[in-house]
N, C-alpha and C positions, 0 to 999 in steps of 0.2 A: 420577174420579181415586182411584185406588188408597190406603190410609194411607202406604205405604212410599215412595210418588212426595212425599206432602206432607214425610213426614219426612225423604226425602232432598234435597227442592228446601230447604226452611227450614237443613240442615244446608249445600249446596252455598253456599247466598246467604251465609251465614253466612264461609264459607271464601273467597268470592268476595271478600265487605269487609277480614276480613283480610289479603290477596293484595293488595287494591290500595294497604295500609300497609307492603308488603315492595317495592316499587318503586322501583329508580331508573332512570330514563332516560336512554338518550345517544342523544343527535342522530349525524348523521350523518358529523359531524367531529370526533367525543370518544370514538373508540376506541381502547384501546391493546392489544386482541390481536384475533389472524386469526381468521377466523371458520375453523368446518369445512368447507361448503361456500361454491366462491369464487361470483364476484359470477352468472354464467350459470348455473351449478349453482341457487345462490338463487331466480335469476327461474322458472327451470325448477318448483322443487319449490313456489315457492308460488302459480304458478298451479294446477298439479293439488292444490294442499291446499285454493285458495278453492274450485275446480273443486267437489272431492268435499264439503267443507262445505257448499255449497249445496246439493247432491243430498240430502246428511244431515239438512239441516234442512229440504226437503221428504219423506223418506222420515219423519222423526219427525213431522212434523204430520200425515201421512197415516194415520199409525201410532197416533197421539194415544200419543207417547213424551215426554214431560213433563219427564222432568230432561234424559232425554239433548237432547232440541230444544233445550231453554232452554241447556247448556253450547255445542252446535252454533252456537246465536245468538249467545252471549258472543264466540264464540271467532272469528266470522265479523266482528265488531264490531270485534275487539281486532285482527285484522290489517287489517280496512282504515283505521283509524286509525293503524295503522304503516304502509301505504301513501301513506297521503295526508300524515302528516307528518312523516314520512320518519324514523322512530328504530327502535330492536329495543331489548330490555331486556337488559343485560348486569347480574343480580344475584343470587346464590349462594341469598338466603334469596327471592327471586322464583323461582328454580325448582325450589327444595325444594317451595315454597309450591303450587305447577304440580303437581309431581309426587304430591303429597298429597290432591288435589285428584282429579286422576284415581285416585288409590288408593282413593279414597272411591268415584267412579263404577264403577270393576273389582266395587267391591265390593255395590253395589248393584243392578247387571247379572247377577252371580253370585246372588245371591236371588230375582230375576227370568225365570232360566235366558234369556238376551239374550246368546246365542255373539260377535253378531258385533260386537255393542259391546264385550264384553270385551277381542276381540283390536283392535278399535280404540283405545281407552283404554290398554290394553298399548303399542301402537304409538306410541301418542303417549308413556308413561311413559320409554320406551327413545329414545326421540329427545330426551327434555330428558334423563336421568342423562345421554346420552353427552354435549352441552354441559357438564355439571353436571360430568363428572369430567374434561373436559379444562379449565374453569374460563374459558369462551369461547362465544361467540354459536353459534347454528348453523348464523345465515346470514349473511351480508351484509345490508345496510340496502337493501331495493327503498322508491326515493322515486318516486310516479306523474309528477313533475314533471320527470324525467328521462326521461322520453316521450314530454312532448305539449307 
């Protein structure tokens, strides 16, 4: 492992603990605005997000990608724990927090010269501002118990 992967896993972890003091939660019946995309759009977009997470965090352990894996895993974590208990975060300094976060990873991808993580990290930066400046979830709340 590279020095710049330790210093940027210890800076990530770091950004990670404070991200989880900018959290509020609401469940699935404590929302007071629409999301962007409606409930079928939702389902839609976050199968193809666990979909390619998965892929990411086999293409990064194959790859022995170290931060980007470890955020891949976070992030694989943190939606299926909104899956399974059924909430999405509606909070302005949660997704500044989000977006800071990835600006750190842009940024150590860009040192790394790693094209395709930059424009994934971008993609993800660009899909929380837009929640972030409409001041609203992105998605609807997928609860797995609404399924099966």
């Amino acid at each position: 492992m590279k020095k710049t992967d330790i210093v940027f896993l210890i800076i990530i972890i770091i950004l990670i603990i404070n991200h989880k003091f900018n959290i509020i939660i609401y469940d699935s019946n404590n929302y007071n605005t629409k999301p962007i995309l409606n409930l079928k759009q939702s389902e839609i977009f976050e199968l193809i997000e666990l979909c390619i997470i998965v892929f990411l965090i086999i293409y990064s352990i194959l790859n022995y990608e170290y931060v980007n894996g470890f955020m891949f895993i976070v992030a694989f974590i943190q939606h299926i724990l909104q899956i399974l208990n059924c909430y999405r975060y509606q909070n302005q300094n949660k997704k500044l927090s989000t977006i800071f976060i990835y600006t750190v990873l842009v940024i150590y991808n860009i040192i790394n010269k790693k094209q395709i993580f930059i424009i994934l990290w971008l993609l993800a930066i660009f899909i929380h501002l837009i929640s972030y400046y409409n001041n609203t979830r992105f998605m609807e709340v997928i609860c797995i118990s609404n399924y099966i």
